[in-house]
N, C-alpha and C positions, 0 to 999 in steps of 0.2 A: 263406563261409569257404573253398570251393573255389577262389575267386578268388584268396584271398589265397594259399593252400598254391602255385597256380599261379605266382604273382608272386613271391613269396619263396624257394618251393621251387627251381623251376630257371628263376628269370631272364621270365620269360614277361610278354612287353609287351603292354599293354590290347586291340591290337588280335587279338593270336593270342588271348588269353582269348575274347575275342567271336565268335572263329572258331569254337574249340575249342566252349562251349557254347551255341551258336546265339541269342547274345545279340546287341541291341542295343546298338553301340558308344556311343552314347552315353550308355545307360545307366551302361556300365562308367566310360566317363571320371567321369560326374557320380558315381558310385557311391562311384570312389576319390578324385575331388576332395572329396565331404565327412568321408571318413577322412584327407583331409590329406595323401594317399600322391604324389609326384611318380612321373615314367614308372621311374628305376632310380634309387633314392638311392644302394646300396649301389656302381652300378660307373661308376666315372672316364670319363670320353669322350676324355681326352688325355694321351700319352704324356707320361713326367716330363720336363722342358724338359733334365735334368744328366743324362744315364745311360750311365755306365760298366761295361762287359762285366767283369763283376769275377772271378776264380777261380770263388767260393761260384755265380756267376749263370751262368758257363761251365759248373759242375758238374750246376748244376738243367737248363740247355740236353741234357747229354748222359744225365738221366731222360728227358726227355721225349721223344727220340728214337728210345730204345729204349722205353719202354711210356706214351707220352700220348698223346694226340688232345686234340682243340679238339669242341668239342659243342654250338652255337647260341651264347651267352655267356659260356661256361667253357673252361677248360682243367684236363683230368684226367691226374693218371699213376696209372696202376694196378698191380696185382700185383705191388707193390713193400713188402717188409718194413718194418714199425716206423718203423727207424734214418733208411729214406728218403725216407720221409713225415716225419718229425718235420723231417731235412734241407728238402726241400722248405718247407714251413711256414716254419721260422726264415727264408729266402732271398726270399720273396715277401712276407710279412707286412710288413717296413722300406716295401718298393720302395711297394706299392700296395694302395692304401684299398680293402679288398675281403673280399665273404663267404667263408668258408673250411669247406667241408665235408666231414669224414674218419669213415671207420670200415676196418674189417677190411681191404678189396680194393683203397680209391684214398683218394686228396686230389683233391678240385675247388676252383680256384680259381671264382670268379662275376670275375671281371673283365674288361670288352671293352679296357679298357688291353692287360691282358696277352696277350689273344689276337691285337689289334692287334701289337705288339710282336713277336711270335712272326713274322708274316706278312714286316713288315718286314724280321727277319732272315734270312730265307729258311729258318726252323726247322720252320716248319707243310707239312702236306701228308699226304700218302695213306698205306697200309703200304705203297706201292707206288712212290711218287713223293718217299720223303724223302729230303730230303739231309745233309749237317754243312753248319751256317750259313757260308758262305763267310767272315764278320766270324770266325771262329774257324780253319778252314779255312787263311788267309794269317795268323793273328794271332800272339801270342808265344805262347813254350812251356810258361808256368804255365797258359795259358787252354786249349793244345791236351792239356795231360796233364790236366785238372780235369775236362777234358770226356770224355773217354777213362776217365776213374773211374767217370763217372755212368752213361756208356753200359754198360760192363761192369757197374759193381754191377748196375745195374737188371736186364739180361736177360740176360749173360753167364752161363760155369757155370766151375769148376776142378776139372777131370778128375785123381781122384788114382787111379791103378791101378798092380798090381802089376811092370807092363811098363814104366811109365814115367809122368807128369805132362802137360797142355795146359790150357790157356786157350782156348776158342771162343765164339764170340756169333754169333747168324743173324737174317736179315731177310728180307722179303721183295723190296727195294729193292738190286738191285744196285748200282746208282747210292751208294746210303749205304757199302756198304761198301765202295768202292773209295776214297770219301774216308777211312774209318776206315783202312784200311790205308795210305792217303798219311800218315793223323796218327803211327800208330805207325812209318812208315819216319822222320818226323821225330825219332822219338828212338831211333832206329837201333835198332827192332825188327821182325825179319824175319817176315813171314807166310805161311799156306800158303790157298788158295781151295777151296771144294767146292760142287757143288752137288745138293740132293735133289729129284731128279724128283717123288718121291712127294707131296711136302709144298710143292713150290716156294718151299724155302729156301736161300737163299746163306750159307755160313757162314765166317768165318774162322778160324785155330787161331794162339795163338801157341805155335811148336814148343822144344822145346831149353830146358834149363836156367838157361842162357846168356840167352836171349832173355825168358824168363819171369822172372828173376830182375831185368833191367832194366827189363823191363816193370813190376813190382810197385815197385821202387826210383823210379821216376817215379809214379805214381797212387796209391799208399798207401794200396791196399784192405786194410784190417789182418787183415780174417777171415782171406784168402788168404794171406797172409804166416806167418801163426800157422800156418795148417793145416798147407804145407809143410815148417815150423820141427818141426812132430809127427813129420811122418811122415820125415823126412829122406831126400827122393828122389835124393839124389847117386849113390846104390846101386843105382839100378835102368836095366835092361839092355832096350836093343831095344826102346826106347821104339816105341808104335803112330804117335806124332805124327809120327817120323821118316821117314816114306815119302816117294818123288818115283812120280807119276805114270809109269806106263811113256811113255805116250803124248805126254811131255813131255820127255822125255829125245830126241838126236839120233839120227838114223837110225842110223850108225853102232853108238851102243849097242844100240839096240834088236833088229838085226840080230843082235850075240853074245847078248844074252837069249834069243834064241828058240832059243840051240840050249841053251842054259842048263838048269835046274831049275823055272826061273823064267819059261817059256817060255807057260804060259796064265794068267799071274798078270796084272794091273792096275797096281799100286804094286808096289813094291821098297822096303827099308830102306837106307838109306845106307851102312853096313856091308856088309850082303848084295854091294851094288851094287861096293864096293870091292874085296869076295873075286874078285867073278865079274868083274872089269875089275882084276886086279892087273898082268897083263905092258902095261897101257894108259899111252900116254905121258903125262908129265907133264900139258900142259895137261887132257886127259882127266880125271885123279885129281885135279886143280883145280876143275873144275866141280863134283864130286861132295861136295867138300869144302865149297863155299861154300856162303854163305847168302844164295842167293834164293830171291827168288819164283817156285816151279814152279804155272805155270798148262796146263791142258791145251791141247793142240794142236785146236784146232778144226775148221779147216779152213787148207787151204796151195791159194792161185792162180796163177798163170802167168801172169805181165806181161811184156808186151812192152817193152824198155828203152829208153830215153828218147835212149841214146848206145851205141855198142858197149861194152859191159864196167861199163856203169852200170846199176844195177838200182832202180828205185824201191821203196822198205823201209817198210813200217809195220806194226803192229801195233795192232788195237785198243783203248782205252783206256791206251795203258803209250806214252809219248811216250821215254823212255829206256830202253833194253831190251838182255838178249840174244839177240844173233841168231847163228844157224850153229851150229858144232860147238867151238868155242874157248872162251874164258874171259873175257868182252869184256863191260866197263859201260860206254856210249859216252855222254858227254852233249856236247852244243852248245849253246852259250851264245848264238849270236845275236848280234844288239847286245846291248850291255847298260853302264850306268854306271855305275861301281860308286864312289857317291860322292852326297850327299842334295842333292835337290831339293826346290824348294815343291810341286813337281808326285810324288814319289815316294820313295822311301827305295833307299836302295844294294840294286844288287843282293846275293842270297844267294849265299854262297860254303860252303854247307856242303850235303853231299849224304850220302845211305846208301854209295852207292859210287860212282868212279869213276875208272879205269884207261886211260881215255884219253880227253881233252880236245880239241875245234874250240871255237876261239877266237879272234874279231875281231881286225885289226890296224889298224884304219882311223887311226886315231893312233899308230903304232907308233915312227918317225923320233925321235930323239932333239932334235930342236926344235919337237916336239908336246906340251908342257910346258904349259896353259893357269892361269891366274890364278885365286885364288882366287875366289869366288863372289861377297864381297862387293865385290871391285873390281870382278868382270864388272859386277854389279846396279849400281855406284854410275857406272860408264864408258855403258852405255845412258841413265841416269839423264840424267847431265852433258848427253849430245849431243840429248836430246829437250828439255831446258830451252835450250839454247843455241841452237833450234832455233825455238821457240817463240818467244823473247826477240825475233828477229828479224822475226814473224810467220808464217813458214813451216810448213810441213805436214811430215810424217814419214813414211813408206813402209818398211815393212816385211815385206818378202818372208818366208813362213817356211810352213813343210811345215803341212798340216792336223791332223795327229795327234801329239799329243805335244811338238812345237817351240809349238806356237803356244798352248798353253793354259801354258806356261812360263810366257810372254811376258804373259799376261793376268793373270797372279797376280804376277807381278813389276810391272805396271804400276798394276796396283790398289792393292797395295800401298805401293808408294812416295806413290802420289796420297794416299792417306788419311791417308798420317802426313805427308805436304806436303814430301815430298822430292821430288816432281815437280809441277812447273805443271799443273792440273785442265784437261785437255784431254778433248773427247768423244775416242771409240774405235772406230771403223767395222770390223766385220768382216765380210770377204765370202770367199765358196770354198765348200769345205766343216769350215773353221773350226767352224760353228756345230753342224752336223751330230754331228762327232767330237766338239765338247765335251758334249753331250748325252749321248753315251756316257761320256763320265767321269763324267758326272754321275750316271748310273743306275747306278754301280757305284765308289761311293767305298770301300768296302773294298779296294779293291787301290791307293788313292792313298795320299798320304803318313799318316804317322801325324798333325801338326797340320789337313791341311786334314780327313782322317776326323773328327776332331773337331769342327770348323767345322759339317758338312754335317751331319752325323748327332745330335749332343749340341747342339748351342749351337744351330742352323736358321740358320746364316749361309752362304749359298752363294757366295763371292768371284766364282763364273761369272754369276751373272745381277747383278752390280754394275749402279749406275747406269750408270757410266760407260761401259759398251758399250751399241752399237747396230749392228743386225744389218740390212746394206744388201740387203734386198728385189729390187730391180731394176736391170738394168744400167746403165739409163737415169741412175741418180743420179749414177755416180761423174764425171760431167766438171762435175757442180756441187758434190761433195765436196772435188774435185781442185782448186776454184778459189773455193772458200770459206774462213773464218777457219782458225785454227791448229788442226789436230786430229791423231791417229793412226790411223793407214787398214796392220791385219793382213790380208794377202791372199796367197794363193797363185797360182803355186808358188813355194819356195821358193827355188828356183834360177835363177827369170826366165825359163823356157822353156814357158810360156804360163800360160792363167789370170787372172783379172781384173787380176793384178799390171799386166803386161802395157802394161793400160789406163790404171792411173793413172799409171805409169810416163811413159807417153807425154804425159799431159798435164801433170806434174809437175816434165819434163827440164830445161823449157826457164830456171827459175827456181829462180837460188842463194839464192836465200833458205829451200829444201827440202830434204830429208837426204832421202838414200837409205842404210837400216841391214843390212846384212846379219846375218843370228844364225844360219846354217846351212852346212852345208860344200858346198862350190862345184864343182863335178864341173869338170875342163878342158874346156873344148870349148862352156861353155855362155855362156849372156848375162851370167848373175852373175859367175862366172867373168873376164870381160871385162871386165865393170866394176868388178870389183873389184880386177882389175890395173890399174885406170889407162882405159881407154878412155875417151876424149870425144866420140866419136862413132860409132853403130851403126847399120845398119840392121834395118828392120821392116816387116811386112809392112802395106801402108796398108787404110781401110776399104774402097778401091776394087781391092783385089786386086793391087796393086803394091809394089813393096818403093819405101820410101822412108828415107832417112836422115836421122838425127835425133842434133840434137848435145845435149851433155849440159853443162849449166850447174849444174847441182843437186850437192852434195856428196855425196860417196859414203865412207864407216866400216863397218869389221867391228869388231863385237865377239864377240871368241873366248871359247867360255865354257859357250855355252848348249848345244853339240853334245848331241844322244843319247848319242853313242858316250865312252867314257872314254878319254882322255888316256894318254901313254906310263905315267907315274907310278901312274895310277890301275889301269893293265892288271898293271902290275909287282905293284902292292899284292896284288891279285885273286889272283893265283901264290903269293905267299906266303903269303897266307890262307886258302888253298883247301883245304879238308878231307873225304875223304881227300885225298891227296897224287897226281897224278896217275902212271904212270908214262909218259906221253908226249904232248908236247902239238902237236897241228896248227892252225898259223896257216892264216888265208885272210880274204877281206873287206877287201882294203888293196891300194894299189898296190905293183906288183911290191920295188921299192928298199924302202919300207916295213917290207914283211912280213919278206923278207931279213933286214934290218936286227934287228927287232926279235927274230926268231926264235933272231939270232945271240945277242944278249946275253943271252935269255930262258937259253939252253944255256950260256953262258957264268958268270953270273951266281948261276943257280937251280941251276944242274946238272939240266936237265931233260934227255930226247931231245926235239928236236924236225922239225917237216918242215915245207916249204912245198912242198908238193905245185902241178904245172903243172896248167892244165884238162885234162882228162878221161885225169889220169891215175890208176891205181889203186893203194892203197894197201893193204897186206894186214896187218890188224891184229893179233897174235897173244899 
């Protein structure tokens, strides 16, 4: 009977029984082979083949973060009320065929599906080492506020005192709450950070009326709603949540505090801070006003700068930040397309704050206008069939990261539904390398291909169709074999296996040579994409030898990273907040000009094209 209490009770496979009491494994097997018992009837071995991150499953993700663990075959959440256990149950019972064990302090799931699962999502892990599942983390905002419910019902508290109201929740995983606080800047709620030596808990508070009031308007913790519906705190003065860290504040302030009242105190009130800084100039009385995030000042280093009057800036964990004594949210956008891909989804154009804007111009010129998507896809299409028909090969230069796994999901794709002649697909570089990384982190890809990869187990990247060229030695019998497509870097013809097949592919028009990336001046693509029928290169014997070009050469415009004039324009107008000043850079000089002019013209924006290394003083 202990056997079976073992097996039934928490999951315990024949051979830990046999361990546990110093049995005979085969006993046991034979023991529960004539009770008829197999190794787990009761838990699944395989994730559900359809499984979609649903609000209700977003909600149980954000119990279990704040009070579960995973426990040999289970997964528990504990010291969670009634309401959330009964939740929990209702949410798992549909998904997975599995024992369900509740009284007073937890629910245990019995299920290796679900703890499997858990793993997968990057949900499971230490008090120490958890995170928010990045699938939630980048995902929409029904799943980021569902989950943000469960975290708080579960372990949060709502602070109602006679000074004022807060909302806080603690962990021992810094790491967890700095996503928690990215989830709530997504619904533009501001937080404050703290940490208890004592206890080694990181906490965070949501402050302010205002803030708590959004916060509840998104997560729809109904206790909490009610409570403060009782006590009606609009009426209360000098709230405690409202503090700023002295040690957080700029030198400047901190300097009149200490001749202040206020001069061995820690925190300040925001008020207080606005009595004792009243003759302070505007920007001044601007920070004090706003709603960031005051984190303590850690430590401050002295770098050596990289140019006269350039300083290299960062900050721990916080990639957009303020820095200095002014009133400044700076973000940089980087590249970025802001327009869907097979490969990604538009960029985000919504932020907690931001008052000044860097901004790509690399399409900026007003004859940077490219084609819709499905003419690009059907113009590539056309010239690899056209290409084919003749018997020739196809060469396609394009960047390892990002350009070239486009290119792979737009060729699979057309092949499979026979809008392209079924041709192999040779990839060499580090093509293969970078797509592997796509691959280990399809949460941050498109929303169709996530689904692909995760829910249905169809991965477009390991198609038939590709073949990953191993050794150098193949490509001059690729190059001179039946009709095929050969992805190779770099993208701009300035070295790289391209290179190579280039060289042996020139000399015959029956070959396309495709360009799908942007051509820097000065380079080889560049060259031949103006026209050149003749280049030279450097031979295997260390000599430059010239080499003429018989092979057809086509760009299709389309596939860039970077987004188009139309698309940069879009981005401006959709950008929320509203910047008050935007800096172009990342574009040729006429470009950025260009574009900057119309952006101010247009948007009503300020804008600058700042020269190299010169400074700009943001204010």
């Amino acid at each position: 009977m202990r056997w079976l209490e073992e097996h039934y009770g928490r999951g315990a496979y024949r051979s830990e029984i046999a361990r546990k009491y110093h049995a005979n494994a085969s006993r046991v097997r034979s023991t529960f082979a004539e009770l008829g018992i197999i190794d787990s009837p009761r838990m699944e071995s395989n994730l559900p083949k359809h499984f979609r991150i649903t609000p209700q499953f977003a909600r149980f993700l954000g119990y279990f973060a704040s009070e579960g663990h995973t426990e040999r075959n289970s997964v528990a959440v504990t010291n969670c009320p009634p309401d959330i256990r009964r939740d929990c149950v209702n949410t798992i019972r549909p998904l997975f065929n599995c024992r369900i064990f509740e009284n007073e302090k937890e629910v245990r799931f019995y299920s290796r599906s679900l703890k499997k699962l858990l793993k997968v999502l990057g949900a499971s892990g230490t008090t120490y080492t958890k995170r928010v599942p990045p699938i939630v983390l980048s995902g929409n905002e029904a799943n980021a506020c569902e989950f943000l419910r469960g975290y708080f019902a579960g372990g949060g508290s709502l602070q109602i005192r006679s000074q004022g109201c807060s909302i806080s929740v603690g962990s021992r995983s810094e790491l967890l709450l700095q996503d928690m606080a990215f989830l709530l800047l997504r619904i533009s709620v501001p937080v404050t950070f703290e940490y208890n030596r004592t206890n080694e808990m990181h906490n965070i508070n949501v402050c302010g009326m205002t803030g708590i009031t959004r916060f509840l308007e998104k997560t729809h913790i109904e206790q909490w709603s009610k409570a403060l519906i009782a006590v009606n705190p609009t009426a209360s003065k000098n709230a405690p949540w409202d503090r700023i860290p002295i040690s957080a504040l700029p030198p400047s302030f901190q300097s009149r505090l200490r001749k202040s009242p206020y001069n061995s105190g820690q925190s300040v009130r925001r008020n207080q801070l606005q009595t004792v800084l009243q003759f302070a100039h505007e920007d001044e009385a601007f920070t004090v006003d706003a709603q960031f995030i005051f984190d303590e000042v850690k430590s401050v280093e002295r770098v050596k700068p990289t140019r006269e009057h350039v300083y290299d800036l960062s900050v721990a964990n916080y990639e957009n930040f303020l820095g200095g004594e002014g009133s400044l949210f700076l973000h940089n956008t980087g590249d970025f397309k802001f327009g869907r891909t097979m490969l990604l989804e538009p960029a985000t154009c919504s932020f907690p704050r931001a008052e000044t804007l860097i901004m790509e111009s690399t399409y900026g010129a007003p004859e940077d206008v490219m084609s819709d998507r499905e003419t690009v896809e059907g113009r590539l299409a056309q010239l690899v069939n056209e290409t084919a028909e003749k018997g020739g090969k196809v060469l396609i230069p394009t960047l390892a990261v990002g350009r070239a796994q486009e290119i792979m999901l737009v060729l699979n794709a057309y092949m499979k539904n026979k809008r392209i002649k079924e041709l192999p697909i040779f990839l060499e570089g580090m093509i293969s390398e970078a797509t592997a990384i796509h691959t280990a982190y399809p949460e941050y890809l498109s929303r169709d291909l996530r689904e692909q990869i995760l829910y249905k187990d169809i991965n477009p990247f390991q198609s038939d169709y590709f073949t990953n060229v191993d050794h150098p030695s193949e490509r001059e019998k690729i190059a001179n074999g039946p009709p095929c497509i050969i992805l190779a870097t770099s993208g701009m013809m300035e070295g790289g296996p391209a290179i190579d097949y280039f060289r042996y592919m020139a000399g015959d028009e029956k070959n396309t040579l495709i360009f799908v990336s942007y051509q820097v001046e000065g380079t080889l693509g560049n060259r031949l994409k103006n026209g050149a029928r003749e280049v030279s290169l450097m031979g295997r014997n260390g000599k430059v030898e010239a080499l003429k070009i018989n092979l057809r050469v086509e760009s299709v415009e389309g596939f860039s990273g970077h987004s188009d004039r139309n698309q940069l324009l879009a981005f401006l107008r959709r950008i929320s907040p509203r910047p008050s000043r935007v800096i172009m850079g990342h574009g040729e000089r006429r470009k950025t000009d260009l574009f900057a002019h119309q952006v101010s013209r247009i948007l009503r924006l300020r804008t600058a094209t700042p020269d190299i290394f010169e400074t700009l003083r943001l204010r």
